[in-house]
Backbone as JSON Lines, residues from 0, in Angstrom:
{"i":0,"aa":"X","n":[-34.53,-52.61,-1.61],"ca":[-33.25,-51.94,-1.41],"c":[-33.41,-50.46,-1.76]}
{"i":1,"aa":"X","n":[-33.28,-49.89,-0.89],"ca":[-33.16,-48.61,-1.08],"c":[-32.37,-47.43,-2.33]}
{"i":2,"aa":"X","n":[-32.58,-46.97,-2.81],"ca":[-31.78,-45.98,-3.79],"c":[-30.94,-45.41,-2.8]}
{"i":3,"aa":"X","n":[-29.57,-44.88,-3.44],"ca":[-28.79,-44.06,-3.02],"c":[-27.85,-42.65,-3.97]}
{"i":4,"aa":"X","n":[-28.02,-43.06,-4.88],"ca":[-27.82,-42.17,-6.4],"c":[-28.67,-41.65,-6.75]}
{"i":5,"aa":"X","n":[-29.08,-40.48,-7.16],"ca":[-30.12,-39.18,-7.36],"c":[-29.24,-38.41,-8.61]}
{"i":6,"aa":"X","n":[-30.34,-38.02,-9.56],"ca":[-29.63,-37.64,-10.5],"c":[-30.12,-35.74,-9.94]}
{"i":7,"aa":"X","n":[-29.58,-34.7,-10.25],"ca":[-29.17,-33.32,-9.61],"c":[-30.64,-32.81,-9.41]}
{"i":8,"aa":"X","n":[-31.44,-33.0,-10.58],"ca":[-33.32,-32.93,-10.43],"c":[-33.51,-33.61,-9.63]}
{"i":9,"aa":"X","n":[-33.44,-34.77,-9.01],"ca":[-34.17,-35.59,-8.25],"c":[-33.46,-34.93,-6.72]}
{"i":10,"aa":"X","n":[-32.5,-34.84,-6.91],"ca":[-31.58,-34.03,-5.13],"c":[-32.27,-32.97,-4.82]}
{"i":11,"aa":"X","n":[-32.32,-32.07,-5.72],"ca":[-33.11,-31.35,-5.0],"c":[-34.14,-31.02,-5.27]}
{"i":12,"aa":"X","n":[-35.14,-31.9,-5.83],"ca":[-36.8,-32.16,-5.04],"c":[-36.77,-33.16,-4.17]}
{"i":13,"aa":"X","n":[-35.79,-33.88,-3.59],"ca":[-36.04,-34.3,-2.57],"c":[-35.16,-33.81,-1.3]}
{"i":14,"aa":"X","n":[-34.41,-32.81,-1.79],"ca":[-33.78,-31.75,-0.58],"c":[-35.09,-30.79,-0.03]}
{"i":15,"aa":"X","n":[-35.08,-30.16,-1.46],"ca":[-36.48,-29.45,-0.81],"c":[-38.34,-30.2,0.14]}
{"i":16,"aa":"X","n":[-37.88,-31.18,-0.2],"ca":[-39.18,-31.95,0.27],"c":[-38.63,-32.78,1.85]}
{"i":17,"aa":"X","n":[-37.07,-32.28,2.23],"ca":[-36.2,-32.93,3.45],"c":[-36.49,-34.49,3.67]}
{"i":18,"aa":"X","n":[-35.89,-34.69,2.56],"ca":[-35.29,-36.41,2.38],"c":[-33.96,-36.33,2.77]}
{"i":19,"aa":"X","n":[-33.85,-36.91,4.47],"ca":[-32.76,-36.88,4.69],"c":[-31.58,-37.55,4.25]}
{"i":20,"aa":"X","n":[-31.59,-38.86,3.17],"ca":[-30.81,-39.7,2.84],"c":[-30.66,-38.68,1.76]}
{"i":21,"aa":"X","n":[-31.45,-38.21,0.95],"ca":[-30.39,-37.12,-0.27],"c":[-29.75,-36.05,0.52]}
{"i":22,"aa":"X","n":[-30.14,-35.7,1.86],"ca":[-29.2,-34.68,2.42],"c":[-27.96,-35.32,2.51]}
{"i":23,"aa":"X","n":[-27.9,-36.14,3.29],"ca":[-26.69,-37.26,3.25],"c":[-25.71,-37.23,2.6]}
{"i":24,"aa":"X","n":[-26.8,-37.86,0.87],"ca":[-26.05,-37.64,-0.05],"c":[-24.81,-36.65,-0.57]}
{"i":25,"aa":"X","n":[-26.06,-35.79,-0.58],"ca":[-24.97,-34.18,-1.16],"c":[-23.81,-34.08,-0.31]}
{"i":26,"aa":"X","n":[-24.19,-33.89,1.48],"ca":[-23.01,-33.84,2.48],"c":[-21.87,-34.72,2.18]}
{"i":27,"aa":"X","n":[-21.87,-36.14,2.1],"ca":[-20.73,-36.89,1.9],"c":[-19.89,-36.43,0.53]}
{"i":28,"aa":"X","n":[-20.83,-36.32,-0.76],"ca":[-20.46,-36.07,-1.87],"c":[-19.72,-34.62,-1.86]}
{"i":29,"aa":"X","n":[-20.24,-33.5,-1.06],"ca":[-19.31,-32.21,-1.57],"c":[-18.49,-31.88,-0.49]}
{"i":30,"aa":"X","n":[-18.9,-32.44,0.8],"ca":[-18.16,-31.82,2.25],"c":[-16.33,-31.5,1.82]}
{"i":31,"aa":"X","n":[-15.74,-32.72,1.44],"ca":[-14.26,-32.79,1.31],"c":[-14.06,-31.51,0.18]}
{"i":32,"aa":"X","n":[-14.26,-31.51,-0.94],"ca":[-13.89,-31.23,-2.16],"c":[-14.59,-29.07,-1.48]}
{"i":33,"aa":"X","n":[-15.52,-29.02,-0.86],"ca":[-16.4,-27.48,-0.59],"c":[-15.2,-26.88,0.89]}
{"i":34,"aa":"X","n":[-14.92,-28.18,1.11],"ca":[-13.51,-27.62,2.4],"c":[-12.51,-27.52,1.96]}
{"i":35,"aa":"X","n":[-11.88,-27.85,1.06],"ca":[-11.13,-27.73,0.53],"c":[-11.05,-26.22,-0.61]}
{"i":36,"aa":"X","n":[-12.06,-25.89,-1.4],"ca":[-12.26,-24.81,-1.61],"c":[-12.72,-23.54,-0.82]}
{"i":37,"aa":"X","n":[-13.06,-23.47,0.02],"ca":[-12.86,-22.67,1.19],"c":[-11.99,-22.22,1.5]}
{"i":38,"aa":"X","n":[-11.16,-23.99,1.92],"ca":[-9.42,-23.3,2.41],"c":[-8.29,-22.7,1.87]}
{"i":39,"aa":"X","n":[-8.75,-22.96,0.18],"ca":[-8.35,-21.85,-0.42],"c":[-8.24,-20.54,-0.63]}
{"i":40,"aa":"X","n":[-9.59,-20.14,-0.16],"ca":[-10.2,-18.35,-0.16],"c":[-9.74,-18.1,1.28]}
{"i":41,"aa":"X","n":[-10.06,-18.84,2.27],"ca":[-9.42,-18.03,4.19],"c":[-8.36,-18.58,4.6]}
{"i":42,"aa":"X","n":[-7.47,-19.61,3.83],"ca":[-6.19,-19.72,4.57],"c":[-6.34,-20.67,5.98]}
{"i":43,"aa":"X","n":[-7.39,-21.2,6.11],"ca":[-7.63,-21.39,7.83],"c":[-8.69,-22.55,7.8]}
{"i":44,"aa":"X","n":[-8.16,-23.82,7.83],"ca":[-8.95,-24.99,8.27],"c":[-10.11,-25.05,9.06]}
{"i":45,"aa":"X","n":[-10.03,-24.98,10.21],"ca":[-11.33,-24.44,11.26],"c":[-12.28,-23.53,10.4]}
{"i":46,"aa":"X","n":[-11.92,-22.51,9.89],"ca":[-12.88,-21.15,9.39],"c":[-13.64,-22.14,8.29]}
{"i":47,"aa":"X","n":[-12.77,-22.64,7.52],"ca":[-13.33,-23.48,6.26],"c":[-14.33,-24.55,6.77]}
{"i":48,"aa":"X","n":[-13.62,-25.08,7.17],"ca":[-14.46,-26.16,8.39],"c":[-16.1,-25.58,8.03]}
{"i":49,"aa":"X","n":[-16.05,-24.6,9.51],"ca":[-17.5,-23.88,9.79],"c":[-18.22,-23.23,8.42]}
{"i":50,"aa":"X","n":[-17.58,-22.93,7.58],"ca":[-18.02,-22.1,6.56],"c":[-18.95,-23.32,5.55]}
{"i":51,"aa":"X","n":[-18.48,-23.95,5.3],"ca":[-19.35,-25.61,5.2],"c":[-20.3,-25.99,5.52]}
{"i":52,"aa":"X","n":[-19.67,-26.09,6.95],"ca":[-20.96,-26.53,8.0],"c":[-21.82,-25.6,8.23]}
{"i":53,"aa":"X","n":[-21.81,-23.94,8.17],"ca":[-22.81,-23.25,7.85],"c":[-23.5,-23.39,7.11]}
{"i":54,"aa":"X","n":[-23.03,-23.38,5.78],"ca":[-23.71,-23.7,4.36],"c":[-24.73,-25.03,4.36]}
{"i":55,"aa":"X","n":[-24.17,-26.15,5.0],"ca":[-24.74,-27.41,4.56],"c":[-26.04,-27.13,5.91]}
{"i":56,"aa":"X","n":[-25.68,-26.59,7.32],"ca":[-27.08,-26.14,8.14],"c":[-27.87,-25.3,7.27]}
{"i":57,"aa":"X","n":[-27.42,-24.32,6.55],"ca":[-28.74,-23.53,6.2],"c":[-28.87,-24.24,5.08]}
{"i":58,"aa":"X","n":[-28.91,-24.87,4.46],"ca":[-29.33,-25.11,3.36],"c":[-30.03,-26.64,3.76]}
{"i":59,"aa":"X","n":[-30.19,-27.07,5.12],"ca":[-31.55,-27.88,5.67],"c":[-32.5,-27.11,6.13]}
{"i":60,"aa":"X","n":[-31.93,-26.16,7.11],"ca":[-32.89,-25.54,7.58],"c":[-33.72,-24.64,6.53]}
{"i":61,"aa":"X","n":[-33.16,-24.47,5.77],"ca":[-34.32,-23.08,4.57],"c":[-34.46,-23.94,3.29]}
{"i":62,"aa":"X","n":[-34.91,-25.35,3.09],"ca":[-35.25,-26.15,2.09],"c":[-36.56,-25.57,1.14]}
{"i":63,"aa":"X","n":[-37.07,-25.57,2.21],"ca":[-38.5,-25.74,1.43],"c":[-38.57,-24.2,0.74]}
{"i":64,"aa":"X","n":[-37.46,-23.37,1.39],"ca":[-37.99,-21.74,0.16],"c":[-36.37,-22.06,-0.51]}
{"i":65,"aa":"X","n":[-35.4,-22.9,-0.65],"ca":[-34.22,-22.79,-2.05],"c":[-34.96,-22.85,-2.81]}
{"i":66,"aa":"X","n":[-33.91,-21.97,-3.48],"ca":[-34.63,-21.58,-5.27],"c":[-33.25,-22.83,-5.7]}
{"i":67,"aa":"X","n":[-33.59,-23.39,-6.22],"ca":[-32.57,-24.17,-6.54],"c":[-32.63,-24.5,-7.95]}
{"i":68,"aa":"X","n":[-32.46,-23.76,-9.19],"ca":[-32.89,-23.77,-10.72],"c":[-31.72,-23.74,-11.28]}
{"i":69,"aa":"X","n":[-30.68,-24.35,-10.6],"ca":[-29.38,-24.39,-11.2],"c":[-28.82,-25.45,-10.98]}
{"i":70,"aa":"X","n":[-27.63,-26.06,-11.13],"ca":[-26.83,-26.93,-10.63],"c":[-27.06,-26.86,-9.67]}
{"i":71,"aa":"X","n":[-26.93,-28.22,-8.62],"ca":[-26.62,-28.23,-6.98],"c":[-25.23,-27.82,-6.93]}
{"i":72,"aa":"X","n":[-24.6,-28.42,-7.12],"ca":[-23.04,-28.46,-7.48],"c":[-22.27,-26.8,-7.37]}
{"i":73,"aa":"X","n":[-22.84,-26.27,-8.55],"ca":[-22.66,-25.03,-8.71],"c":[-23.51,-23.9,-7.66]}
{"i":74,"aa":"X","n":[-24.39,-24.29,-7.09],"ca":[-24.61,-23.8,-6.28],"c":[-23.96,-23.48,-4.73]}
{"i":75,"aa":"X","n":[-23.39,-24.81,-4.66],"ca":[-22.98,-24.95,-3.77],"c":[-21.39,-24.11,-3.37]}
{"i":76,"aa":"X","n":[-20.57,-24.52,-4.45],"ca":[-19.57,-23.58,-4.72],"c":[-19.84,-22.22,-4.65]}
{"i":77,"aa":"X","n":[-20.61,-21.77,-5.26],"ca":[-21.06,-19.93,-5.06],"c":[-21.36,-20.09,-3.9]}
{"i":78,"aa":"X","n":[-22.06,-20.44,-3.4],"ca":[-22.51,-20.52,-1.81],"c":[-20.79,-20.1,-0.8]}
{"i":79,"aa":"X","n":[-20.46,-21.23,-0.95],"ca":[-18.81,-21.23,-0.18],"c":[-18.19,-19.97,-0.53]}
{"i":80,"aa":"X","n":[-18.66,-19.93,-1.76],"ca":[-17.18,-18.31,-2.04],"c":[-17.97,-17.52,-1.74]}
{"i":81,"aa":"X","n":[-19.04,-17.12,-1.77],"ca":[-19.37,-15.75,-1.29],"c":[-19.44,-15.89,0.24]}
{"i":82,"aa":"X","n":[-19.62,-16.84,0.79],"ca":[-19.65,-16.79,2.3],"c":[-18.18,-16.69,2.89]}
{"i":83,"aa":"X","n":[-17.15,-17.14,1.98],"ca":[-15.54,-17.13,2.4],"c":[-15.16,-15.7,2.27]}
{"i":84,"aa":"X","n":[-16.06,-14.86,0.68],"ca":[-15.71,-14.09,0.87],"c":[-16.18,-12.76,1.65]}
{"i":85,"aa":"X","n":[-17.48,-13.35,2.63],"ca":[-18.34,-12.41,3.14],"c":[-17.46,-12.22,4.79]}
{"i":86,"aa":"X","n":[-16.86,-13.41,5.14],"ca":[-15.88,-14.11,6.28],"c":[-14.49,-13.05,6.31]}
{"i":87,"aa":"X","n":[-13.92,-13.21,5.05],"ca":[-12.81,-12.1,4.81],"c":[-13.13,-10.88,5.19]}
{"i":88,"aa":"X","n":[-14.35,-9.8,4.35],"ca":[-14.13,-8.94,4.67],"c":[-14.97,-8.52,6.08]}
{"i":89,"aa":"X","n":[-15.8,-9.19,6.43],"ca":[-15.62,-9.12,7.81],"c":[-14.71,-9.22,8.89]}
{"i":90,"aa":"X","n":[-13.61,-10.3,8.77],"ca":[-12.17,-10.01,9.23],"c":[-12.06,-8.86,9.12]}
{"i":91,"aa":"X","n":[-11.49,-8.23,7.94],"ca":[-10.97,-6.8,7.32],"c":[-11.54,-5.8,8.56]}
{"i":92,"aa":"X","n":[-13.14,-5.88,8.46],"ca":[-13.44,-4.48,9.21],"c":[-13.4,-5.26,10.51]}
{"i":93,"aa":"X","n":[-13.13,-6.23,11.23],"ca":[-13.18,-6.32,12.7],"c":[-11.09,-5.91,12.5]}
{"i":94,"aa":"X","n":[-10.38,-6.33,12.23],"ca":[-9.11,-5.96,12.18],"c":[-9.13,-4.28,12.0]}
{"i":95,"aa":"X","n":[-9.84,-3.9,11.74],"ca":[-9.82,-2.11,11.12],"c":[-10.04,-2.04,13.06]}
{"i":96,"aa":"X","n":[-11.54,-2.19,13.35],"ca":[-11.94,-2.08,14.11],"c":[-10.84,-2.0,15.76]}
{"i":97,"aa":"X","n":[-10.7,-3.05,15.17],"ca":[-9.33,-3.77,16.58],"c":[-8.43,-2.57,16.75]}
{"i":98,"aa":"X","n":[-7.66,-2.27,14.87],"ca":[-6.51,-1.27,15.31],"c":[-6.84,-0.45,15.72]}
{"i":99,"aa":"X","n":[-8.32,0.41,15.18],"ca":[-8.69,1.54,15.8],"c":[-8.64,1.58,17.11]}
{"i":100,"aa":"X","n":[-9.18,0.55,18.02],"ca":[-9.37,0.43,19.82],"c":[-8.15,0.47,19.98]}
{"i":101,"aa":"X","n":[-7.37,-0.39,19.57],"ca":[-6.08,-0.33,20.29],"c":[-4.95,1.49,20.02]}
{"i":102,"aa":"X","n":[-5.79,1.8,18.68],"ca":[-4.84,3.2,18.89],"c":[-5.42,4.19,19.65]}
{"i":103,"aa":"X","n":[-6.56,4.28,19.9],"ca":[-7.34,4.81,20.76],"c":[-7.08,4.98,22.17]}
{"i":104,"aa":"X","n":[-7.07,3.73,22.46],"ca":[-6.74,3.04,23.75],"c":[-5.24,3.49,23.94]}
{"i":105,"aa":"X","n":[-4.6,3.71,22.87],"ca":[-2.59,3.84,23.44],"c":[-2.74,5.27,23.14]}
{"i":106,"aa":"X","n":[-3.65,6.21,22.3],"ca":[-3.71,8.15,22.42],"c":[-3.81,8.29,23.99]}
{"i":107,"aa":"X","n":[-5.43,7.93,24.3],"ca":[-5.85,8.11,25.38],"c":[-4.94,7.79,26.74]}
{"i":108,"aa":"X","n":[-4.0,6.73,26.77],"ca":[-3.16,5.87,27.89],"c":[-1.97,7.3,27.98]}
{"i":109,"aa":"X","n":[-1.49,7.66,26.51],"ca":[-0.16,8.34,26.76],"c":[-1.05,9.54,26.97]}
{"i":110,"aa":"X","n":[-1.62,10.01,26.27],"ca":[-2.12,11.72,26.69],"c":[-2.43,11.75,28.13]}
{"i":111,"aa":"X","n":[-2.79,10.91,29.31],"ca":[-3.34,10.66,30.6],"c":[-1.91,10.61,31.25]}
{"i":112,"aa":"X","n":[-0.88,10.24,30.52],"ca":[0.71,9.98,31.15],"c":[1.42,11.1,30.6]}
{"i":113,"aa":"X","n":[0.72,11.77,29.45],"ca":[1.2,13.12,29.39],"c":[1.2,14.14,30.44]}
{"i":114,"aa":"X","n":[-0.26,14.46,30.7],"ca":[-0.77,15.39,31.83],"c":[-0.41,15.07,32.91]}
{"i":115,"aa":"X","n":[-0.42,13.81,33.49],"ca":[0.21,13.85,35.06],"c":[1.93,13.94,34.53]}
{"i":116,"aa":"X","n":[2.48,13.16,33.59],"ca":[3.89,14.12,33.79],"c":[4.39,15.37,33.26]}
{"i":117,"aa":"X","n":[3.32,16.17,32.7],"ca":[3.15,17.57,32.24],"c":[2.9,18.33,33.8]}
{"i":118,"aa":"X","n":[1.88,17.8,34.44],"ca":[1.64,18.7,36.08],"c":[2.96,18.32,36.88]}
{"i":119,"aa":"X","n":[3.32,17.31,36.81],"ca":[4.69,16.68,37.86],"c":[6.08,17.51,37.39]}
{"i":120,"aa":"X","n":[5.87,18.07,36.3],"ca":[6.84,19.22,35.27],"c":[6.53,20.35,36.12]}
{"i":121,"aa":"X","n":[5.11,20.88,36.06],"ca":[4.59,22.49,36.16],"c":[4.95,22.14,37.97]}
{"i":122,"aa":"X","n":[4.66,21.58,38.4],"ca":[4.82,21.46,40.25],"c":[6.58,21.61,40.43]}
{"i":123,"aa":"X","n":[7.42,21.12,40.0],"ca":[8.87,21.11,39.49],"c":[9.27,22.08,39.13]}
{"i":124,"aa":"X","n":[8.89,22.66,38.25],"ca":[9.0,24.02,38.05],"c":[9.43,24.83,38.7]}
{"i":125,"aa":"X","n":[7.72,24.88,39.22],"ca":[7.44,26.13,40.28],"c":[8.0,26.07,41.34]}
{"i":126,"aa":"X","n":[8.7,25.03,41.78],"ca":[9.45,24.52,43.25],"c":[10.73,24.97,42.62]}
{"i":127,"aa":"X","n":[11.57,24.64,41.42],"ca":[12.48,24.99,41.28],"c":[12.35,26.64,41.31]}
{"i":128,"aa":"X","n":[11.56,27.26,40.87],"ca":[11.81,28.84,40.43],"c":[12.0,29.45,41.62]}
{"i":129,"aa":"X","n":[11.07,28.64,42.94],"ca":[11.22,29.65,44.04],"c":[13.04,29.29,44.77]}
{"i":130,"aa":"X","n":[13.51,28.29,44.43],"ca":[14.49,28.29,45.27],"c":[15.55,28.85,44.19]}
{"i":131,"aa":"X","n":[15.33,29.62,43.42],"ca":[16.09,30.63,42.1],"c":[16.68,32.02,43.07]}
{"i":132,"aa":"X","n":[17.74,32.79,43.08],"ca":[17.86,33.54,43.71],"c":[16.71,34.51,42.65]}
{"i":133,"aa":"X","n":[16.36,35.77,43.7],"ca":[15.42,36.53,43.34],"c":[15.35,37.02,41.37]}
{"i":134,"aa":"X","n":[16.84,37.39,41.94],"ca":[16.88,38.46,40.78],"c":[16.99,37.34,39.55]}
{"i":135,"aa":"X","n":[17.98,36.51,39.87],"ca":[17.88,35.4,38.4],"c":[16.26,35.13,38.05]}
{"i":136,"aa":"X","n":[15.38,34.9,39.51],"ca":[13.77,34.16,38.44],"c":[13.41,35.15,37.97]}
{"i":137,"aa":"X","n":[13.23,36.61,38.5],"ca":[12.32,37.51,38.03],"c":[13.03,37.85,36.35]}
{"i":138,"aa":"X","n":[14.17,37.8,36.05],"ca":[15.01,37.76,34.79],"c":[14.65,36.59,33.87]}
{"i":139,"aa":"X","n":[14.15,35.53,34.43],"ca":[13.82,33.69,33.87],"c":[12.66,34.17,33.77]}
{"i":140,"aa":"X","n":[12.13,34.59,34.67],"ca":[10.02,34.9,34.35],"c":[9.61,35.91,33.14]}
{"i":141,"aa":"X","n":[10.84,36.71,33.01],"ca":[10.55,37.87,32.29],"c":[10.65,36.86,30.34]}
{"i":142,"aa":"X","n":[11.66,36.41,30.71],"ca":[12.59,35.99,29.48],"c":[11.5,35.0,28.52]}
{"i":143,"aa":"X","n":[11.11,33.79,29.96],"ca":[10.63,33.04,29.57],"c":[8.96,32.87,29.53]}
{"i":144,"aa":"X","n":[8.08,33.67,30.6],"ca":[6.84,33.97,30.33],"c":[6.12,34.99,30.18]}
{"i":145,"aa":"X","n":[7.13,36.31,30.23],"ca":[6.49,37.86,29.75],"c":[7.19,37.76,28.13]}
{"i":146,"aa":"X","n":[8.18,36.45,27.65],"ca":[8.9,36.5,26.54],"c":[9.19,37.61,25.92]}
{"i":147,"aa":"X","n":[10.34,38.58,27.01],"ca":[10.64,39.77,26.47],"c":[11.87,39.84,26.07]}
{"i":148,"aa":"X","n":[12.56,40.59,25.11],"ca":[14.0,39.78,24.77],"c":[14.98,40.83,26.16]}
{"i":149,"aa":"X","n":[16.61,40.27,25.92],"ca":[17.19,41.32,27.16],"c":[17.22,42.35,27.26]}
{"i":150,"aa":"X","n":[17.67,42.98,26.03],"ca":[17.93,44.08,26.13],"c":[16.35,45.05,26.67]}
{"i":151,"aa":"X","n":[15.12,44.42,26.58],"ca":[13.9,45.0,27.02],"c":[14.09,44.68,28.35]}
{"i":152,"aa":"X","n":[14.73,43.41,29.0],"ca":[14.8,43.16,30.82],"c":[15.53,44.26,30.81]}
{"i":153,"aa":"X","n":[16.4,44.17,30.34],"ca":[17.91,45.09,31.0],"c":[17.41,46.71,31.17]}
{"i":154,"aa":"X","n":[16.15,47.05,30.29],"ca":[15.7,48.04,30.54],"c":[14.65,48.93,31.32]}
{"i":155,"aa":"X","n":[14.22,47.6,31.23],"ca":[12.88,47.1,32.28],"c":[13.76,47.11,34.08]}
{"i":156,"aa":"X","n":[14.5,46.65,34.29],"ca":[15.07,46.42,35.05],"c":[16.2,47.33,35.94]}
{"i":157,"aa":"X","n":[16.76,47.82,34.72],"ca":[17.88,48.96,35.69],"c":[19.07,48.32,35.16]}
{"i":158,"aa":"X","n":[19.14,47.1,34.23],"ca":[20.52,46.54,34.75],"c":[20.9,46.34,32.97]}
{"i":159,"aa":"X","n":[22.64,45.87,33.28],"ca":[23.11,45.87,31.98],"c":[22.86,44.74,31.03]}
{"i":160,"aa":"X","n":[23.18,44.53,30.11],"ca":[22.63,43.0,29.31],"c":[23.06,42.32,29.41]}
{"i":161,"aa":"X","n":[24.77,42.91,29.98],"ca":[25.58,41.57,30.32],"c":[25.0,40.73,31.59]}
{"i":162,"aa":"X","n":[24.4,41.52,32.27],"ca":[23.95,40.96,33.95],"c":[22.66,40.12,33.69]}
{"i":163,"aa":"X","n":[21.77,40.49,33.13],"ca":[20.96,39.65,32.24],"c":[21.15,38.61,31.51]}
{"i":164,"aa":"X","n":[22.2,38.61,30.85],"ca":[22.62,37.32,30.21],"c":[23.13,36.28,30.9]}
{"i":165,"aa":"X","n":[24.13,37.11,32.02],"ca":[24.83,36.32,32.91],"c":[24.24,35.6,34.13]}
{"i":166,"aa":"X","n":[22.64,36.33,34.54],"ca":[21.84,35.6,35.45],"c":[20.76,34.55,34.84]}
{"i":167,"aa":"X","n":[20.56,34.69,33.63],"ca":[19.67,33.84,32.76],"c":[20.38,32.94,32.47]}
{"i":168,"aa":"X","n":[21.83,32.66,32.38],"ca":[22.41,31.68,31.98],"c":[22.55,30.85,33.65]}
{"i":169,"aa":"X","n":[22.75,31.39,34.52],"ca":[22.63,30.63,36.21],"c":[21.41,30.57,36.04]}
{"i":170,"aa":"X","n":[20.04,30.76,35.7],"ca":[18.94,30.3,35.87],"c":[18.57,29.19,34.98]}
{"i":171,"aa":"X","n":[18.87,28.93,34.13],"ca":[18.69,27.96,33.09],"c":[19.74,26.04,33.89]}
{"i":172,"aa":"X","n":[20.87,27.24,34.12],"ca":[22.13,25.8,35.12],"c":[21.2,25.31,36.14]}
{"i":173,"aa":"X","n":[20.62,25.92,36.98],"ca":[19.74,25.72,38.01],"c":[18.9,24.84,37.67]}
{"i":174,"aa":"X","n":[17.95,25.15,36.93],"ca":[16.57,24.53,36.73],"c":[17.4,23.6,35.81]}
{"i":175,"aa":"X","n":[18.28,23.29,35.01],"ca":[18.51,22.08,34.18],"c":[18.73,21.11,35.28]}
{"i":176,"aa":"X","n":[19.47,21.41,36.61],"ca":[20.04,20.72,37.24],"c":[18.69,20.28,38.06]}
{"i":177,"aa":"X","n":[17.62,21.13,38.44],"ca":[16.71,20.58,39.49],"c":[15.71,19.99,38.45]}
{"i":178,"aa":"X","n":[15.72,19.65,37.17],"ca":[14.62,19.3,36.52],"c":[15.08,17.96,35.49]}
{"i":179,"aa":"X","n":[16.74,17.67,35.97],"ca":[17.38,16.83,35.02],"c":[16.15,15.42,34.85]}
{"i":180,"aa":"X","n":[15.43,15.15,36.02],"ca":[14.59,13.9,35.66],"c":[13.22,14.1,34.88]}
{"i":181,"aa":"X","n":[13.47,15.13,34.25],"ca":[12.32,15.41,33.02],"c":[12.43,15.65,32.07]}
{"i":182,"aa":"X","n":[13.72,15.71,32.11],"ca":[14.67,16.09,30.87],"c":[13.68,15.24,29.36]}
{"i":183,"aa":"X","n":[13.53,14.29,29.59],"ca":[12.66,13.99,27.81],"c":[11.34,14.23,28.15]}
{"i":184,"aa":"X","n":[10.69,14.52,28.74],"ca":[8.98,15.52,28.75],"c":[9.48,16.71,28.35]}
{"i":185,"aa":"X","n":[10.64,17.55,28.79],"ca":[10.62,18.91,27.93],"c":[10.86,18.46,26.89]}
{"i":186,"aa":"X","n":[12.11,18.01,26.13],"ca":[12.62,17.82,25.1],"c":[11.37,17.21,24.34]}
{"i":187,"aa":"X","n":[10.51,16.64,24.73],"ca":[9.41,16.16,23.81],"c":[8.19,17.24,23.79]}
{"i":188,"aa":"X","n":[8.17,17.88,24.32],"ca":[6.76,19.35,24.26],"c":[7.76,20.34,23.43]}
{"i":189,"aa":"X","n":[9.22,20.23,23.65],"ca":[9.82,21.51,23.06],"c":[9.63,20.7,21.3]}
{"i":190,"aa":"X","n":[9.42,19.66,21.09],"ca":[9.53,19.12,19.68],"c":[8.28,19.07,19.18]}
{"i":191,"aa":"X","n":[7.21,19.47,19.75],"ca":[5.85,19.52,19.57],"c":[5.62,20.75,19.82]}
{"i":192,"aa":"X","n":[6.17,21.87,20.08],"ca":[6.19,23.14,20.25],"c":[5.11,23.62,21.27]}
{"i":193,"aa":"X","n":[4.83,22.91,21.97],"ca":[4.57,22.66,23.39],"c":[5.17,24.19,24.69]}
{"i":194,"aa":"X","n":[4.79,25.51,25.02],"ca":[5.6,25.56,25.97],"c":[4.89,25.37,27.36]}
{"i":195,"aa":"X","n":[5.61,25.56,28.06],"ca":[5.41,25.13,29.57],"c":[6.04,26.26,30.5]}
């Protein structure tokens, strides 16, 4: 009749020597109680699961070099927690990892939906300015991209400040009105100090 009880010296010189009935052994004896401590450290049945079943594969496959000068027992436990906890923070940096792609991925998506509705702005624009009566754009061009204040148009120009004020204010009605469907691309470059 065969033995089936191994006292912790005898398990593992005959782990290390791959006596598969003491492999057996140990497996039946710690599997429940080493999954169970697992599923304590990852929260996650399956993970615990494998984290086990890793442990109990390598520790057939690399027999013959375990240093095994300690408890099996206790070995085995350190084994699980440092591998549960090697499992965690590998989570950690693939989750780091993840958010990074995904914020990456949503800079890159909006800055690409910036510029085409930043050019679909500047094309808008420039379509609105030409259908500006003369004298209002060249007063809007001055104001808004030579950024000269009025009283410098009004002087620049020939004309009074009131006429300046009063055509910059029809140029502004204009273009609010031909540009109303962009209305939050300005309002969002004017809040980023953005001009255009």
């Amino acid at each position: 009749m065969e033995r089936t009880e191994f006292t912790n010296a005898e398990l593992i010189g005959l782990l290390i020597e791959g006596d598969e009935l003491a492999f057996e052994q140990v497996f039946k004896t710690h599997f429940k109680a080493l999954h169970a401590y697992a599923f304590t450290i990852v929260k996650d049945q399956e993970t615990a699961e494998e984290i086990v079943q890793a442990l109990f594969l390598r520790l057939w496959e690399k027999k013959e070099t375990l240093d095994l000068q300690t408890n099996l027992k206790a070995y085995l436990y350190r084994s699980v927690y440092n591998d549960s906890l090697n499992y965690l923070k590998h989570q950690k940096v693939k989750l780091k990892y993840q958010n990074h792609q995904v914020y990456q991925m949503k800079n890159e998506s909006d800055n690409a939906a910036n510029r085409v509705q930043l050019s679909e702005l500047e094309n808008q624009l420039q379509r609105a300015l030409t259908e500006l009566p003369e004298q209002c754009r060249t007063i809007f061009q001055l104001s808004r991209f030579e950024e000269l204040k009025y009283q410098e148009i009004a002087d620049h120009l020939n004309l009074s400040i009131k006429t300046v004020e009063n055509q910059m204010g029809k140029a502004l009605k204009l273009l609010r009105l031909k540009l109303v469907d962009f209305l939050p691309l300005i309002l969002m470059l004017l809040s980023n100090h953005i001009t255009f």
